[in-house]
Structures are given as structure tokens and as C-alpha cells.
N, C-alpha and C positions, 0 to 999 in steps of 0.2 A: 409659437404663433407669429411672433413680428420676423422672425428669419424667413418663416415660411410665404411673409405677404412682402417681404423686401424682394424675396425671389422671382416671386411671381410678375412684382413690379418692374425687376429688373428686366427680365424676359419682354414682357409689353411695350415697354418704354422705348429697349432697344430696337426689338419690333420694327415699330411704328417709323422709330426715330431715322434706321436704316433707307425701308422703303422710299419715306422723302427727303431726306438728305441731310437732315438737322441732327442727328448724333444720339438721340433720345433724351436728351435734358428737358428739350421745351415740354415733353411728358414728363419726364420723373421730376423733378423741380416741382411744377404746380399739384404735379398729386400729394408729393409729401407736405408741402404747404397745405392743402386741403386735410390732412390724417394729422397733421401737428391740432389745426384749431378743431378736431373734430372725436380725437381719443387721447386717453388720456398713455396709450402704447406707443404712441410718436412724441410724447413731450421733449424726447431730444433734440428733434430735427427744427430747432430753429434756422434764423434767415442764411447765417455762415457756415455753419455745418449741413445743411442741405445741398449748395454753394459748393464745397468742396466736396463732399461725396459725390456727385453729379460728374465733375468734372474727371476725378480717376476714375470714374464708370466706362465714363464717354473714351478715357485713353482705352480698354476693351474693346467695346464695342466700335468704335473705329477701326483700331487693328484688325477687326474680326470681316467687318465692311468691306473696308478697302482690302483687304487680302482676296474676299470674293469677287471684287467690282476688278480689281487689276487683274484675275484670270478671266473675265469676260472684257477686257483693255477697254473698259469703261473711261479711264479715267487720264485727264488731260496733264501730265504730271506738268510741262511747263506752265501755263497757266498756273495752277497749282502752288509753284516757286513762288510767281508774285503774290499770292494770296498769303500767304506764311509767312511771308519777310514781311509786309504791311500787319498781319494780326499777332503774331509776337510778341512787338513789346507791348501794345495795346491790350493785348490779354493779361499780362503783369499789372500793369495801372490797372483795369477793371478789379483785377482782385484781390487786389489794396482798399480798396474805395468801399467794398461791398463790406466789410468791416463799421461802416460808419451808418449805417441803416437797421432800422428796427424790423422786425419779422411782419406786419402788419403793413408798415411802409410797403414794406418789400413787395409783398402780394399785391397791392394795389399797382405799381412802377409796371411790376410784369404782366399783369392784366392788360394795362393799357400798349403794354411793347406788343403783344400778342394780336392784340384788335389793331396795330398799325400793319402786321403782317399779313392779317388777312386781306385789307382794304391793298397794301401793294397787290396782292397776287392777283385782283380785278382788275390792274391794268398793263396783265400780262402779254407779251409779244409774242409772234410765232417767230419760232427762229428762222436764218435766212437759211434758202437751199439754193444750190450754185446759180440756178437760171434767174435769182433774184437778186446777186451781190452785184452786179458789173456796174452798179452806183455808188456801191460802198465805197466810203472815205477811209483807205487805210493809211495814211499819211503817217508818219510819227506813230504808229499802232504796232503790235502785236497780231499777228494773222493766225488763223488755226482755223486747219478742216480737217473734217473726219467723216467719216461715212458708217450709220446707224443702216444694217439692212440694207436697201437700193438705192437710199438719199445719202445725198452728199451733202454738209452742211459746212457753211462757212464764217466766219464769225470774228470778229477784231475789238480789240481792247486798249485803250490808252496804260501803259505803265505806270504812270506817275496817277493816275487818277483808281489803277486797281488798290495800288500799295495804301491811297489815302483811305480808298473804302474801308480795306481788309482790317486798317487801322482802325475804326472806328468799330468794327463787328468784332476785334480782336476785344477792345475794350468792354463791350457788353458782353462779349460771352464771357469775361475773368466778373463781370458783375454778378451776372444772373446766373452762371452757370448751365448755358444751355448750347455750348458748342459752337454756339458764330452759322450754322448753316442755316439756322431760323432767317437772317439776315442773308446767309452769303448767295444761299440757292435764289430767292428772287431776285438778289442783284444783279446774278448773273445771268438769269434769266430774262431780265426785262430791260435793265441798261446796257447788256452785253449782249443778247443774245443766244446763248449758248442753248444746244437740245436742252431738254428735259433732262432726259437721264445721262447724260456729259456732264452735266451742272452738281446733279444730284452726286457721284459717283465722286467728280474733281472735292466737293465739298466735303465728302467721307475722308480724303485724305488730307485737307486742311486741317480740319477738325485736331485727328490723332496730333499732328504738333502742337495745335493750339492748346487741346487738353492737358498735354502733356506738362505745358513752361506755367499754363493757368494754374493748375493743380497742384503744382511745386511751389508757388505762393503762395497756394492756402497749408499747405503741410509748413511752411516755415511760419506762419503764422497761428498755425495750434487750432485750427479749423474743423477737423477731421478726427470723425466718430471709426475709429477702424473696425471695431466689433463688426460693425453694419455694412463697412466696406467692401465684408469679404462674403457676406450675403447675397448682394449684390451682383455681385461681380459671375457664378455661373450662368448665370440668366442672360446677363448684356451680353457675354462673350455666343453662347448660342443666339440670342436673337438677332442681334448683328447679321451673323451668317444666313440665316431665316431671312429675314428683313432683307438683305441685296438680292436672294432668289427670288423672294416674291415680286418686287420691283422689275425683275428682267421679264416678269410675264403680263406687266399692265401694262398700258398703252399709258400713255405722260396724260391725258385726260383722267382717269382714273387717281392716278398718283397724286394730280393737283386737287381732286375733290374728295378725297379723304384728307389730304391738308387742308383745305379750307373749314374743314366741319369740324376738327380735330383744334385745331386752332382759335377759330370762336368757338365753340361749345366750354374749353377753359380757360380763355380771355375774361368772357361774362362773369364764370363762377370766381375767379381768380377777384375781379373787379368788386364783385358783390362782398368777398369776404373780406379786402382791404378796407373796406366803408362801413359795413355792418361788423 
């Protein structure tokens, strides 16, 4: 019975997680935190072991992502570089630290990170299209265009200011265990720029490293329930793939408002059972 709902979880999660660009943690994370305080079939999945399995989920279902998003050359691999080398080590120290919090703590931390990301994505930017940059300050920047369909979109980055973000989203996701794109997709979207689905796509490949060096710290730390690992894990690898098809058929509206509802809807519950 729990192989068969880790499954299912996994599936959904990764889903989800694909279509908007967050890797599926900021789902499988708050679910299993919801089935720990609520049956007595999850009493494993406390705050660390949740943590780590989340995060080799997400090294799947990312490979599985970005494998679909880079035959549809979704995905911005330069940008990309800077995003990695800034959440690296930050994803190391994240998942050091998350050691040091209790399972109740926890739910409450992520509740409230989840409710700051739906409030970012209200003051979301349209990205630029060529006949709108000829003001842009690309000075000391990183430049990248690409062309979605018949628009051209153009978009510029500071280096030193991606690498400090990525560092900081590298750190929460080795915390929380939810992949860095919860964070990385509106950064990019709102202080960068970037389309929709470029952001979504460049963040599916960040991810897969990020999961990758985060997940290696909770395994040398003794974090990781394998039995459940490996439940897990056909689910993410198919939704994954699901998940980047169903995204090349929404329009970025769409895509941003099932993250919106998805994101408060278990911020609140996440919030409520940290407190109660």
C-alpha cells in the first residue's frame, strides 16, 4: 500500500513539478510532511529523510525534464552555467543545516517560504520582446535572445548578481529539499526577465546538478530511507517526461496559474500544521 501511494506521489509531484519548473519537491516534500503527521504508514518520513529523498527524486525527474525541454531547445544552457556554479555550494551548506530542525519546525519554515513565492509571482514582469529592449542597460551583462514561435525575446543578466542569487536558492533547496526552481523560475522571471517557458526549461537543468551535489550530502549524512527511494523514483522518471509535454502545450498564463493555486493551497496547510 505505501509503495503503491509513494508511486503515485512520485508521478504527481514530478508532474506538477516539470510543467512549472520547480523539479517536483515543493510537491512531494509538503505532501509527505502532511501523510507523516496524519498516518501512522508515513512515520518514517520525518524532516531529513523527507529532505533527502526528495532530492534524488528530483536528480530523475530532472534528467527526465531536461532531456524532453532540450529536444524542444527550450533550455538556455549558458545562463544555466551561471545558475549551477552559484547553487552548488549553497546547495551543500543547505543540506548540512537541515539536520539541525525538527519536523514540525520544518512544516511551518516551508509553509511560510511557499506563501513568499506565491506573493513574488504577483509581481510578475512580461518579458522583453525586441521592439521593447533598445533601452536596456546591457552594460557589464550577460545578453540572450531567443525566439519562442514568431517573438523574439531578449533578456540580460548581471553575473555576479545571478551566481549570488543561485547561491542563495542553492542553499534552500539542500534545506528544504524542493529543487531551487520554486525560487529560481520567478527570479528569473521577474528580476531577469526571461519567457516563461526559457525560465521554466533553463531551471529543469539547474535543478538536475543542484539535486544531484544536494542529495550526495544527505546520503553521506545517513538521511535516506532507500526502500522508498526506489518507489519513488518510476513515477518521477515518467512524470518528468509528462510534465515538460504538457507545459509546451500551455500558454505561460496557464502555467503561472496553476502555480499560484498549487503553491498557496499548501503553503496554508503546511502553515496550519507547523502551528497546530
Amino acid at each position: 500500500m505505501v509503495i503503491f501511494i509513494c508511486l503515485l506521489i512520485g508521478l504527481l509531484s514530478a508532474m506538477l513539478g516539470s510543467i512549472v519548473g520547480f523539479g517536483g519537491g515543493v510537491i512531494l516534500v509538503p505532501i509527505l510532511l502532511i501523510l507523516h503527521s496524519t498516518t501512522p504508514l508515513f512515520d518514517w518520513a520525518d524532516a531529513s529523510t523527507i529532505v533527502g529523498i526528495s532530492l534524488i527524486i528530483m536528480i530523475f525527474t530532472a534528467l527526465s525534464s531536461t532531456y524532453a525541454y532540450a529536444k524542444s531547445e527550450r533550455i538556455d544552457y549558458k545562463s544555466g552555467l551561471y545558475f549551477i556554479a552559484g547553487s552548488l555550494p549553497g546547495g551543500v551548506l543547505g543540506a548540512w543545516l537541515n539536520q539541525f530542525v525538527d519536523t514540525d519546525m520544518f512544516s511551518l519554515f516551508l509553509g511560510i517560504f511557499m506563501l513568499l513565492i506565491f506573493i513574488m509571482f504577483l509581481f510578475k514582469k512580461a518579458p522583453n520582446q525586441m521592439k521593447d529592449d533598445m533601452h536596456l542597460d546591457t552594460s557589464q551583462k550577460v545578453v540572450r535572445e531567443v525566439k519562442i514561435g514568431d517573438a523574439v525575446y531578449r533578456y540580460s543578466f548581471s553575473p555576479f548578481i545571478a551566481v549570488a542569487i543561485a547561491f542563495t536558492v542553492g542553499m534552500l533547496s539542500g534545506f528544504f529539499g524542493i529543487g531551487g526552481g520554486s525560487l529560481m523560475v520567478p527570479a528569473m522571471i521577474i528580476l531577469f526577465r526571461f519567457p516563461p517557458h526559457i525560465a521554466t526549461a533553463t531551471s529543469m537543468f539547474m535543478i538536475l546538478a543542484l539535486s544531484i551535489v544536494s542529495s550526495g550530502t544527505h546520503i553521506a549524512l545517513g538521511h535516506i530511507e532507500w526502500i522508498y527511494v526506489w518507489a519513488f523514483v518510476p513515477g518521477a522518471w515518467f512524470g518528468g517526461i509528462l510534465g515538460a509535454k504538457i507545459n509546451q502545450q500551455l500558454s505561460s498564463k496557464a502555467v503561472e496559474y496553476l502555480l499560484r493555486a498549487v503553491v498557496l493551497l499548501i503553503g496554508l496547510r503546511l502553515i496550519w500544521q507547523g502551528l497546530f
